[in-house]
C-alpha positions in Angstrom: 81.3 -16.7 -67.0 83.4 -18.7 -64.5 86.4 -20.2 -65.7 85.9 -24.1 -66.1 88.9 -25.7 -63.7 90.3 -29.3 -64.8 93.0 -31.1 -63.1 95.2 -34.4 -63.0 95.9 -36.6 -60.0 98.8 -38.6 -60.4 101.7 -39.7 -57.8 104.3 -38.2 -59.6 102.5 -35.0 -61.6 104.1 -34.1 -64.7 103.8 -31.6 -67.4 102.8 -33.5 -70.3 98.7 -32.6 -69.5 99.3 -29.1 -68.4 101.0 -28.3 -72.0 98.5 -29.8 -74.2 95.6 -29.1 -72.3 96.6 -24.9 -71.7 98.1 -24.7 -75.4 94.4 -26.3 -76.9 92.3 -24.4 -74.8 93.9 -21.2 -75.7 93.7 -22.5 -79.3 90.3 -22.8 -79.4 89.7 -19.8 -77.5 88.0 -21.9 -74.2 88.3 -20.0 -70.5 89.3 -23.1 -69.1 92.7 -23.7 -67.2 94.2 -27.6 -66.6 96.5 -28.0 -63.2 98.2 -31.1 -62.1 97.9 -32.1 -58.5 100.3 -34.7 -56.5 98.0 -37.2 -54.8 99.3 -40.6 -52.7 97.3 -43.6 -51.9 96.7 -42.9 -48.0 95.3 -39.4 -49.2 93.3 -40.1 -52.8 90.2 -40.2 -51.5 90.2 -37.2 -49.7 91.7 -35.6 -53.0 88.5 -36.5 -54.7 86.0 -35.7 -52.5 87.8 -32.1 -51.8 88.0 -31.7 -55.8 85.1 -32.6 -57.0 82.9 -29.8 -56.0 85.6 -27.4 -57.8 86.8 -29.4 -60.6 85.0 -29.1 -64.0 87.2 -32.6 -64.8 89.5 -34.9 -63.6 92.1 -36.7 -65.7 93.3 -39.8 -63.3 96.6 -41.1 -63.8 98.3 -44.7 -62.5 98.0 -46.1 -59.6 94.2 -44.5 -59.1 92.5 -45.8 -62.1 90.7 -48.8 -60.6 90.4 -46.8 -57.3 88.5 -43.8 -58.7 85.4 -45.8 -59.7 84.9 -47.4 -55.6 85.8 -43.6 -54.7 83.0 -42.1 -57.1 80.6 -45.0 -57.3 77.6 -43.4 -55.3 78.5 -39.8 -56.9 78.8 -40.1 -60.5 77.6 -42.9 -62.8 80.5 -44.4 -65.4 80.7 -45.8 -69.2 80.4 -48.9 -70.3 84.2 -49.2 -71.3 85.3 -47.5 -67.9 83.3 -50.9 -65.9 84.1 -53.2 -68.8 87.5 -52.6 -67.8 87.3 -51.8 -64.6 89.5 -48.3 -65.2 88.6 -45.0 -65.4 91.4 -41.9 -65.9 88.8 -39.2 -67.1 86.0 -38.2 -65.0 83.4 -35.2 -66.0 81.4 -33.8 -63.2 79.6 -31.6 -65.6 78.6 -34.8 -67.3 78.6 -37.1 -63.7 80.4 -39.6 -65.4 83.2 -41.5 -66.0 85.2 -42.6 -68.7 87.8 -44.9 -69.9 89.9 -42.6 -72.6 92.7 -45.0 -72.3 91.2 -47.5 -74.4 91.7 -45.7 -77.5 95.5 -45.4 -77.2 95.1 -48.9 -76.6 93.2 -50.0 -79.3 95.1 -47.5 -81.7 98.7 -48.8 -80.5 97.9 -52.4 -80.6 97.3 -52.2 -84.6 100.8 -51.8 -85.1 101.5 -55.2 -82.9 102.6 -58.8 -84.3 101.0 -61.9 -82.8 103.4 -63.0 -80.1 103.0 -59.8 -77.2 104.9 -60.1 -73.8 103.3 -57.3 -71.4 105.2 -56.4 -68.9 103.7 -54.8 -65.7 99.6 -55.9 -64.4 98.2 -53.0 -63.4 95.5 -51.1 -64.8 97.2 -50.8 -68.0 98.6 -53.6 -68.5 95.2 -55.3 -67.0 93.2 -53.4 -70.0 95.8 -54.5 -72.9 95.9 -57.9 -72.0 91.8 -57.8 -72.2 91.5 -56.2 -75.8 94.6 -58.3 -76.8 94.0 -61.9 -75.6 91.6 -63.0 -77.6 93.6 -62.3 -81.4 97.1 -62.2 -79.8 99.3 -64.7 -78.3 100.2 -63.0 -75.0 102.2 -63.2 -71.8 102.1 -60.9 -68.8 105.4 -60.5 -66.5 104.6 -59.3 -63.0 105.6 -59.7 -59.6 102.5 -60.1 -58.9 102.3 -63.0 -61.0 105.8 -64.5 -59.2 107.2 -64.6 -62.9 109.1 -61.3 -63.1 111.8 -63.3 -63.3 111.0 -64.9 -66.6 110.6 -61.6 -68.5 113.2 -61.8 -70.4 111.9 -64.4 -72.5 111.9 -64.8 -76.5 108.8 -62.8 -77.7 107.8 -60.2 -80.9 106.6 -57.4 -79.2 106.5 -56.0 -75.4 104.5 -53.6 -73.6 106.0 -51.3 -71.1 103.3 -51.1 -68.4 105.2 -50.4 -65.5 106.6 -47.6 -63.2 109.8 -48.2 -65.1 110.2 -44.9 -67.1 107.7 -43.2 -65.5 108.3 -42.8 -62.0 112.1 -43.7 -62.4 114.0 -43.4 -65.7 115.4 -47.3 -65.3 114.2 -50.0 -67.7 112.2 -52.6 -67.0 114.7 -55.3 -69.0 118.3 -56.1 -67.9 118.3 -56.5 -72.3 115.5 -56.6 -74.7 115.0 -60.4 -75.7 116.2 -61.7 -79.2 113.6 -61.2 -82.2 111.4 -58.2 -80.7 110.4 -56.1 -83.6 108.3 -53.8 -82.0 108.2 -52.0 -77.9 105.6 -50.2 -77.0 106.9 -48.1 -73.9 104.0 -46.1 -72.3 106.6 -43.9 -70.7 106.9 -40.2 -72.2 109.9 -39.3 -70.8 113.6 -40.3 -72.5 114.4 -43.5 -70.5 116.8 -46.7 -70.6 114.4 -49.3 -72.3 114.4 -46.4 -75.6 118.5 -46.4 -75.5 117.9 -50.6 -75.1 116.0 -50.4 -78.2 118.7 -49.3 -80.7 117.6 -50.8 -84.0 114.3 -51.4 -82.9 110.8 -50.0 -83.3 110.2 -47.9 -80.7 106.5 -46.0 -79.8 107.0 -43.8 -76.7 104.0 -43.2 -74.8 103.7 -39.6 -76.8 101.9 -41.7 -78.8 99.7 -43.4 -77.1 98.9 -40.1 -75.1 97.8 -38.6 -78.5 94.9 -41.1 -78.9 94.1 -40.8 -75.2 94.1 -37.1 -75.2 91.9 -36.9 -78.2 89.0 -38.4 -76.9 89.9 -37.2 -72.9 89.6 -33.5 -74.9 86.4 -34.6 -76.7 84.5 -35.3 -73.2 86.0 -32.6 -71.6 84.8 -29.9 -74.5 83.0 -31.4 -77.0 85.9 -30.5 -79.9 87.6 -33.2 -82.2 91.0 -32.9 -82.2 92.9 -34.3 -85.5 95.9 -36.3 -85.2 97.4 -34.1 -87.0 96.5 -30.8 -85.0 97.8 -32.8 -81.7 101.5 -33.8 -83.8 101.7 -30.0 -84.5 101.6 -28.8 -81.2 104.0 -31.9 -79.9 106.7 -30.4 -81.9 106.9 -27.1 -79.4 106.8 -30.0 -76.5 108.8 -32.2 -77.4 
């Protein structure tokens, strides 16, 4: 039996997948092996079209989610969620298809949300959470793309951290975190500014919101049902 090869494509590749993907697979005993692969916007496409005739599975990280389904479109067919949305970070090409896992952190994280949401970054991400979110929350995106970054820092519950900030650099998206936010959702993994800004405030890293999208990523990749709780015991050794 040939050893089933998965692999992320991200900008700025980080370790995050290759720990939880190696540690479960040898967990459950699967001759599979998950490596992260660097990948910028002038050379995705040629990534892609290399990878997919020797990639069991592709986990697609930010900025390639939207990009992935023009890439793929005459190659592999894609879930309802993954066009609904118009994003796609987990593709099978033992299945030909492609899927939006991301929704489920989403969905998951946004239960622990007030009314009043200010989403900061409009990407991909922060595309997809102002869809599920619009219709039962009050919310307001902040972008540059929008021209009104520079009103970000106005009074709101609850903000979403959907930007580079955190991720690709370690500098917060907020000069200071607006007056009555109970709750920031920051889908950054690694220790950053915005978590030191949020002293006395709750605080979900995006640990958690990889959980839920890892879960059901692992689940179209294999088949298995992770538990929450399985995934929280093997964080500890990460984290």
């Amino acid at each position: 039996m040939i050893m089933k090869k998965y692999y992320s494509v991200s900008i700025k590749p980080g370790n995050t997948g290759t720990y939880f993907y190696n540690s479960f697979f040898k967990k459950y005993n699967i001759d599979a092996e998950y490596s992260a692969l660097q990948s910028d916007v002038s050379n995705f496409t040629q990534l892609i079209d290399y990878y997919k005739y020797i990639a069991n599975g592709m986990s697609i990280s930010m900025p390639f989610k939207t990009k992935v389904l023009e890439v793929l479109k005459s190659t592999i067919s894609f879930d309802e969620l993954a066009l609904q949305y118009n994003s796609c970070n987990t593709v099978v090409f033992d299945k030909n298809t492609g899927y939006n896992a991301d929704l489920f952190g989403v969905i998951e994280l946004s239960k622990q949300l007030p009314n009043q949401v200010s989403i900061l970054g409009f990407g991909s991400m922060g595309k997809m959470f102002y869809k599920y979110l619009h219709k039962s929350h009050n919310v307001i995106v902040y972008s540059r793309s929008l021209n009104n970054w520079h009103l970000r820092h106005s009074d709101t519950e609850s903000i979403i951290n959907c930007t580079i900030y955190g991720t690709l650099c370690l500098e917060s998206p907020l000069d200071y975190i607006p007056k009555n936010t109970k709750t920031i959702i920051d889908l950054a993994i690694k220790k950053n500014k915005l978590q030191s800004q949020a002293e006395g405030i709750e605080y979900i890293d995006g640990l958690e919101f990889y959980k839920y999208q890892f879960i059901k990523q692992f689940y179209y990749y294999t088949n298995i049902v992770i538990s929450n709780l399985e995934f929280d015991e093997m964080a500890k050794a990460y984290v």
